[in-house]
Structures are given as structure tokens and as C-alpha cells.
N, C-alpha and C positions, 0 to 999 in steps of 0.2 A: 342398547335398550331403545325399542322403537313409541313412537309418543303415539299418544290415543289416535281412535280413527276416528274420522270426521262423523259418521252413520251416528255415534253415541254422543255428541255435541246437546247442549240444549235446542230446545225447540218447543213452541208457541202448544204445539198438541199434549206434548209430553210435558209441560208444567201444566197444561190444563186438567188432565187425566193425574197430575199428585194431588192438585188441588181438592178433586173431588175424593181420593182415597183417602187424606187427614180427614176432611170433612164428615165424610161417609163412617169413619173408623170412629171420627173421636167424638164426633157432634152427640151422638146419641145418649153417649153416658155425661159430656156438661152438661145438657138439656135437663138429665135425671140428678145430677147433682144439685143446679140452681135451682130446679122448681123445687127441691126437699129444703134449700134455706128459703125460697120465697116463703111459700106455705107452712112450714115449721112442720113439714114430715119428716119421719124416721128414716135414716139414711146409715145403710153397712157400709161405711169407709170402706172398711177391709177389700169389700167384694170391688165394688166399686175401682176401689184403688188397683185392685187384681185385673180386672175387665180392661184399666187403660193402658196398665202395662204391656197383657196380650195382644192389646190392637196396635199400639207401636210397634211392638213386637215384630209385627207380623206386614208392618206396613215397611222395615226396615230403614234404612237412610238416616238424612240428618234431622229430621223431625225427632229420633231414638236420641243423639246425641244430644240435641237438645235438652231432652225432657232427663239426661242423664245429668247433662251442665245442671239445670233448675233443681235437682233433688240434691245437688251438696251446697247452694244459696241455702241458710237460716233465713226460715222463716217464711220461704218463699211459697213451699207446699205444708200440708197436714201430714202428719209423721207417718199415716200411715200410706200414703202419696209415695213421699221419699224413700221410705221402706222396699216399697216394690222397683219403683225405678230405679234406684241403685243398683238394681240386678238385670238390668235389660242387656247391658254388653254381654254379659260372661252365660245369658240365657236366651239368646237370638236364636230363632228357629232359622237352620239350614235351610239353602237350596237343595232342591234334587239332582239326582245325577247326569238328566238330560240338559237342566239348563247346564252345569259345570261341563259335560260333553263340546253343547255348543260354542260356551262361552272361551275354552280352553283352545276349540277350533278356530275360533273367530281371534283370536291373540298370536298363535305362533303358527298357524295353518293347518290343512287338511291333514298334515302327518304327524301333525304333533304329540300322537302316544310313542310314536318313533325316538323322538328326541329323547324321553323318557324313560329308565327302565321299567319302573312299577309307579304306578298313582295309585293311592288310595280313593275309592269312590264317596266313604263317609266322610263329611269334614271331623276333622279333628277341634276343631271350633270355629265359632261362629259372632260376628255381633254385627254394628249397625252398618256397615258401610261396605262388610264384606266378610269372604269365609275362607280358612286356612285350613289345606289337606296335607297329609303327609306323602311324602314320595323318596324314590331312590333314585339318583343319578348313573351314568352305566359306568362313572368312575365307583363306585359303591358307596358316593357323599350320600348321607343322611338330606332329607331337604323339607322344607316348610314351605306352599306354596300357597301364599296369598292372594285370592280372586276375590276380585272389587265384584257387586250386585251390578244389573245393567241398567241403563239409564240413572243413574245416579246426580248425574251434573242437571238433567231438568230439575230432578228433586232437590238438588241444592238452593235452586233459583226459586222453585215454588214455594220451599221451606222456608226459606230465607225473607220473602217476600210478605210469608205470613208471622214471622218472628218480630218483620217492621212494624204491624198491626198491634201486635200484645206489645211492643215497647213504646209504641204512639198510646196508647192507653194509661198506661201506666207511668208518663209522662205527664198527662194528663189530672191524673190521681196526686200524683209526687209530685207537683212541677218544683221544689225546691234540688230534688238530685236529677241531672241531665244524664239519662243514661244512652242518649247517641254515641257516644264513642265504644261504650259496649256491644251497639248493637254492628257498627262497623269491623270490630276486632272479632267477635266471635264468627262473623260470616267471611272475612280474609280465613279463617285459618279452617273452616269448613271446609272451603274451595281450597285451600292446600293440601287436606287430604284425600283431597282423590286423586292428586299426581302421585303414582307409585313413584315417578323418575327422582321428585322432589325427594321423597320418602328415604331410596334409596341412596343417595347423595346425603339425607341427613345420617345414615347408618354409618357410611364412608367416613364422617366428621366426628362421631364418637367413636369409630372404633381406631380412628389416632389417634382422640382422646384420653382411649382405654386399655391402648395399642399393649401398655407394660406395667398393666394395674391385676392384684390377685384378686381383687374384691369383685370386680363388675364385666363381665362376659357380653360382649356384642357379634350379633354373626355375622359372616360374610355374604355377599349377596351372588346369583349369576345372572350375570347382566343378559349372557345371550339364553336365558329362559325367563325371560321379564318387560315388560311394555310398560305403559303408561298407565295402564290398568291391572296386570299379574306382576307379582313382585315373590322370586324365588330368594329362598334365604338357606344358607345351613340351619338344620333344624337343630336345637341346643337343649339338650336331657335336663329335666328338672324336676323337684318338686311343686305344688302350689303352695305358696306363702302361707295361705292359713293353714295347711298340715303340722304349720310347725308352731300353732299357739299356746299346744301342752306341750315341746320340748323344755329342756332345759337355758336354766336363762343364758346360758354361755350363747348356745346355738341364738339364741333370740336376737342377744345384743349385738352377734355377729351380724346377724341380717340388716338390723338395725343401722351399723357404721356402712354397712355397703351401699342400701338406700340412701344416706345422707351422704355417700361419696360422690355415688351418680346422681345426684339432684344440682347439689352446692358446688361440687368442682369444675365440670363443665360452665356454670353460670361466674363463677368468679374469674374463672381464666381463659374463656370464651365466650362470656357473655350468650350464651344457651340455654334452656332449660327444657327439660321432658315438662314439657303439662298438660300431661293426662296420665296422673299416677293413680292408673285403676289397678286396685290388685291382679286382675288378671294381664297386666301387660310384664310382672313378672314371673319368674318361676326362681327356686335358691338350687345351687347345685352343693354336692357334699363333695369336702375334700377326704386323701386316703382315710384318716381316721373316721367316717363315718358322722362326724358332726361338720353343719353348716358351714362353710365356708367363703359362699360369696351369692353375688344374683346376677341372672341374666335377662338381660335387660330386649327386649321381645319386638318392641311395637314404638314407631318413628312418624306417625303420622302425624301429632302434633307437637312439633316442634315449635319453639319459641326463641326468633335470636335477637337480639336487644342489642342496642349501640354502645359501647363500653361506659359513656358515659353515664348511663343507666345504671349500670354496677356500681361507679362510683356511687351513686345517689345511694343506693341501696347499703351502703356500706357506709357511706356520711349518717345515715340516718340510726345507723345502729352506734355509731361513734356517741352522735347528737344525744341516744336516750343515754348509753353508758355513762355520758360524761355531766347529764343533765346541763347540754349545749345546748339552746334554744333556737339560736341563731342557724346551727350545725342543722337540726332537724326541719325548720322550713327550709332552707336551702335547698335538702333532700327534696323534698316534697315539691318545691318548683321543678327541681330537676327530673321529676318523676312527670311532670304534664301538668299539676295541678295550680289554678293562678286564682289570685287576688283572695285569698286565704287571712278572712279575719281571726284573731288570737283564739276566740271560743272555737272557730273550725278549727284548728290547729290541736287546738286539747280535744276535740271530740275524734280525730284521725289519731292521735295519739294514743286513745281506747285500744285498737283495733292493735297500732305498732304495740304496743307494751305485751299486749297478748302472743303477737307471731312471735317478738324476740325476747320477749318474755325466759325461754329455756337456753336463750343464748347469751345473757347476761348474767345467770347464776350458777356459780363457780362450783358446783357440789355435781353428785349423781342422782340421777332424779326421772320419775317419768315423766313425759313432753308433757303431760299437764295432769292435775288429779282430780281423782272423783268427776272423769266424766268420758260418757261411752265413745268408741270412734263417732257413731251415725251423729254426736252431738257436739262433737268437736268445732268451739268457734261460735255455735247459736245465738249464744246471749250474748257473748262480746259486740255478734253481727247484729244485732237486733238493738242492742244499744245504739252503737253507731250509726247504724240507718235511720233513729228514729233523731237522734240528735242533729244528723242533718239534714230532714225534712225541715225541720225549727228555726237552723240558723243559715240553712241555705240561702239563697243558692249555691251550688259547687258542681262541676264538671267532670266525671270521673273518666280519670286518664284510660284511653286503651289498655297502653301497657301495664297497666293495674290488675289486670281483669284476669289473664291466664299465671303470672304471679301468684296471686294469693288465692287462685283457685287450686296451683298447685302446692301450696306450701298447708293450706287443709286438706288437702288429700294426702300429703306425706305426713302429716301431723296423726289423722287418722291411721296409717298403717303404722306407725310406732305404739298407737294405742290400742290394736288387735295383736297384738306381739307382746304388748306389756313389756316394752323393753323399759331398761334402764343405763341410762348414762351419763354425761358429762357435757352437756352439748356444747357447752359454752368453749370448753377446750376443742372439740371436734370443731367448730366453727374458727375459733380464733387461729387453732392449725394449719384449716383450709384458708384464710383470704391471709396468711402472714405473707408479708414481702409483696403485697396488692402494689402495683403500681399502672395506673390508666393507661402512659402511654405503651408499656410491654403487653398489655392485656387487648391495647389497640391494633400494635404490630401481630399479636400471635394470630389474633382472629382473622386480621386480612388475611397470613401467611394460610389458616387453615378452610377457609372459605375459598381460595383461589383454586388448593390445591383439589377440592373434593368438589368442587361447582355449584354449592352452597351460596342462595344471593345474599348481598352482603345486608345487614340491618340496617333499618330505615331509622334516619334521625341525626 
């Protein structure tokens, strides 16, 4: 796999000219937004809300992913905000086929339909960072070929730089929650997904993970039709997840354990986690009988690899509430980043724990939570919690906080468009049985070294 070429590097022009397209895109509908609450005019959310999605849309990059992070934060937009951004991945307007022409040029060379037996010209989809076509190999492999947008990495820089701005803001407003280490975690892991080579090395790392598992399907990759920028994969037959929210609850629950396998097992015995559990990063495939069987797991761009020590925490801290350990539960919480944690912040972060682990400390079958829609999954627990600790802050919020429990509401939510029902508390106690730090420490170097995976920071 060859690394990006210098021509698409950032550059002084190329953040100037993103700067001006968020601007240019998005200025005109806040403008229309703030003068309707200064002056107390009538304002159609809806349309409105519709108008900023199509301009993200449309501007692609990581201003989209962005504004996709900010719509699963409680609280953070107006419902009908969230509403529409939660759709910007899975509804990204494609490239045409002269940039993919060029772009497919400028990656493997001048003969590169050669290499190829058949491309498809339509993407097969599309979202913020980039667009997947179908193609055939001249061995007859099925393939999924993933083309990054160009110039992207300025847009990273420009984005990123204007992310600084609304977090200095709103540090301002809050100063009792410090959210710099959010604004540094979320811009590391931007800039990692534009390395296909990273990408590809994280697929390598689950798929020994998943090497001899029936639940969770990862494809392989070809390295020699793949850059630092196009990333080939077998492509993997599936359903879309929500096709199957009138199945039968068998098929449901199915899905349901294989989500919670690929989430929880990699993180307890690798210290990894998928976080970015958008529905469209899976599809379920059917075994012979025709019902659900397992999922396949699509999209490695943001990866999340933690220091074992971290799992411990994570693990002390579910022990701590189980056992109503008090001791057990700051521990955790030190061990997670968070310092100098007076007893009322320790009960107000406790809100938030009781909620995540909440379905993992009761021993029955059950839906991951009741009486409340996936889009509201979390809201009010978050909106408590935030507001508790403006009050009794200050508090620090750790990095590695940040794509955690953005993924653990996101998988919370797809349990609750599935309507599944289960056990979790056994599905959890299952997966972390026979936990031990230092074999969880050993396995990770052994499986970091062997796929090129850099090892976790901490």
C-alpha cells in the first residue's frame, strides 16, 4: 500500500478556500437563525434545519462529521437540528464520475481500469470523508472500493481550527466543564481517518479478532489496489439493519448479541473499540435458514485503542456500582483521566455510570432501556449531568471519555430501533469473565505488532 502523495498534503490556499466554503455554506442560515431569536420572528426549524444539512452535505469533509458528533450530544442542538444531521452520513451527495476517473488515476496510475476487471461508475454510497463503488477483481472477488474526497487533510486543518473557536466559546459560557481534551480527541481521530493505510491495519486487527467468530463478518483488504487514500476491500452481502425492525424477535435479538459482541469483545481483550456505531457502518447477513444470523462490520475509520489499563478502569467501575464500592468507583474514575473529584462530582458522574450500566447490572431480559426513542437515548440522563456539573465544577473531561460513551449511545440506540430484548447483564458478565490486565496487556502488544496497529497512548 502506497502512502498519500505530497500534491494533497495541507496547504495555506487550501484551508483558506474551506474556510470560505463552511462560511459561505453555513453563515447565511445562523445569520437567519439568530436574527429570528434576537427579534422574536417566526422561525421553520424544519426548513431551516433541512437547509443546514444540504449545505454540509454538500460541502462534505469533516465539518459533516462534525456536525454528525454534535447531533447524538443531548442537548447540544434542537430536535429538529439533530433530526436531520443524523442523516448526513448515510445521505452525502456523490462525486461524479470524472472526479472518481481522475481520482482513481491519480492513485494507481494511468492504467488503472487495467488492474480492474469491471468498476462501477455510480457510488454505491457515499458520506463525509468519502464514496464506495462496487467493482470486480479479474480473480472474480466481489470488491468495495473506498475513494477518500480530494483535498481533505486541508479541510481537516480548516475544520478543526474552526471547531477550536466554538469550543473556546463555549468554554467561555461553561467555564465550570473544561472541554479541551474533547476538542484534542476529536481532531487526533479526524486526522486518523484519512489514513486508509491506518484503516486498513485496523481491519487486519479485527479480523484476527473475528478470525473464528459466527456472529461478526470483517472483510479482507488488497493491499496492492489500495493507497493512503483508496482502500479496496471484499465487498460483504448484506442486509440494512433497519430492514429488520419488523422481523421477528429471534432475528432482532440475533443482531442484537452480534452488535454487543463486536463492540464489548474487542474492547475487553484488546482494549479497542468501533466508535462510530452508525447504522450504516453495518449490514446483517442471513445464515442457511433464512433468519438473521450475524453482522458485518463495514467501516475502520474510527478506531479507538485504549491502554489496558483503561479497561481495567472500566471494569473497576462497573464492579464499584455493582457492589456499591465507593472506593472501587473513584478509582475508576481516576483511572479514566478524571482528577481532584469532590464527593458531589463523584454522585453527579455517577448519574451518567448508573444509566450506561444500568442494563448491565440487572440480571433479567429486558430492553436496553424503556419508554424512550433511539434519537432520545441518554438526553436527560446528559442534560442532568451537564447541568450538575457546571454547579459543582470545575472538572476536566478526560479524552478518552469522549468516543466511549459516544459509542456506547450509539449502540444503546441501535438496540432500541431493533426493539431487542435481552439479558445483558449475562452477555456482559460472559464477555469480561476471566479479565485479567496483564493477559489483556500481552494479547494487545502480540496483536498490534503483528497487523501494524500503533500501540495505545498512556
Amino acid at each position: 500500500m502506497t502512502p498519500p502523495s505530497d500534491s494533497e498534503s495541507s496547504s495555506p490556499l487550501g484551508r483558506l478556500r474551506r474556510y470560505a466554503q463552511v462560511g459561505t455554506s453555513v453563515g447565511g442560515i445562523a445569520a437567519r437563525a439568530a436574527g429570528g431569536r434576537l427579534f422574536g420572528l417566526e422561525r421553520d426549524d424544519a426548513k431551516m434545519a433541512g437547509e443546514l444539512a444540504a449545505a454540509l452535505g454538500g460541502l462534505k469533509g469533516p465539518i459533516m462529521k462534525v456536525a454528525q458528533l454534535l447531533s447524538t450530544i443531548p442537548e447540544a442542538l434542537p430536535a429538529e437540528y439533530a433530526a436531520e444531521l443524523q442523516q448526513l452520513q448515510s445521505q452525502a451527495p456523490p462525486m461524479g464520475w470524472s472526479f472518481v476517473r481522475r481520482r482513481m488515476m491519480a492513485e494507481l496510475g494511468p492504467d488503472w481500469e487495467g488492474k480492474i476487471a469491471n468498476f462501477e461508475h455510480a457510488p454505491a454510497a457515499s458520506a463525509s470523508l468519502g464514496q464506495v463503488h462496487r467493482a470486480t477483481a479479474h480473480d472474480g472477488a466481489r470488491l468495495a472500493v473506498k475513494l477518500q474526497y480530494p483535498d481533505m487533510q486541508s479541510a481537516v486543518d480548516a475544520d478543526v481550527t474552526q471547531l477550536g473557536v466554538i469550543f473556546a466559546i463555549h468554554r467561555r459560557m461553561s467555564p465550570a466543564v473544561d472541554t479541551s481534551e474533547i476538542l484534542a480527541e476529536v481532531s487526533e481521530r479526524l486526522k486518523e481517518e484519512l489514513d486508509y493505510t491506518l484503516e486498513a491495519r485496523h481491519i487486519a486487527l479485527y479480523a484476527q479478532i473475528f478470525r473464528d467468530d459466527a456472529l461478526v463478518r470483517v472483510p479482507s483488504t488488497r493491499p496492492e489496489l489500495s493507497t493512503g487514500r483508496l482502500l479496496t476491500m471484499q465487498w460483504l452481502d448484506g442486509k440494512r439493519l433497519l430492514d429488520y425492525k419488523p422481523a421477528p424477535l429471534e432475528d432482532r435479538n440475533q443482531i442484537a448479541r452480534a452488535m454487543f459482541r463486536a463492540w464489548w469483545f474487542p474492547f475487553s481483550h484488546f482494549g479497542v473499540i468501533h466508535g462510530d456505531p452508525h447504522l450504516g457502518n453495518y449490514t446483517v447477513f442471513d445464515g442457511v435458514d433464512g433468519h438473521a444470523a450475524g453482522i458485518n462490520l463495514l467501516d475502520y475509520g474510527c478506531i479507538r485503542t485504549f491502554p489496558p489499563k483503561f479497561v481495567q478502569g472500566v471494569i473497576d467501575l462497573y464492579t464499584g456500582l455493582r457492589d456499591n464500592d465507593r472506593a472501587r468507583m473513584v478509582h475508576a474514575y481516576e483511572t479514566w483521566g478524571f482528577a481532584g473529584l469532590s464527593n458531589e462530582l463523584i454522585d453527579i458522574l455517577n448519574i451518567w455510570a448508573k444509566f450506561i450500566y444500568g442494563p448491565l447490572l440487572d440480571d433479567r431480559e429486558r430492553r436496553i432501556a424503556e419508554d424512550v426513542s433511539p434519537g432520545e437515548y441518554g438526553r436527560r440522563e446528559a442534560f442532568t449531568v451537564h447541568q450538575g456539573l457546571k454547579e459543582k465544577g470545575p472538572v476536566k473531561v478526560p479524552r478518552e471519555f469522549v468516543f466511549m460513551d459516544r459509542a456506547a449511545i450509539g449502540l444503546g440506540g441501535v438496540f432500541l430501533h431493533l426493539d431487542a430484548r435481552q439479558n445483558w447483564y449475562r452477555l456482559f458478565n460472559e464477555t469480561i469473565e476471566g479479565f485479567n490486565l496483564e493477559v489483556v496487556a500481552e494479547r494487545q502488544r502480540a496483536a498490534f505488532e503483528a497487523t501494524g496497529v500503533p500501540a495505545a497512548k498512556g
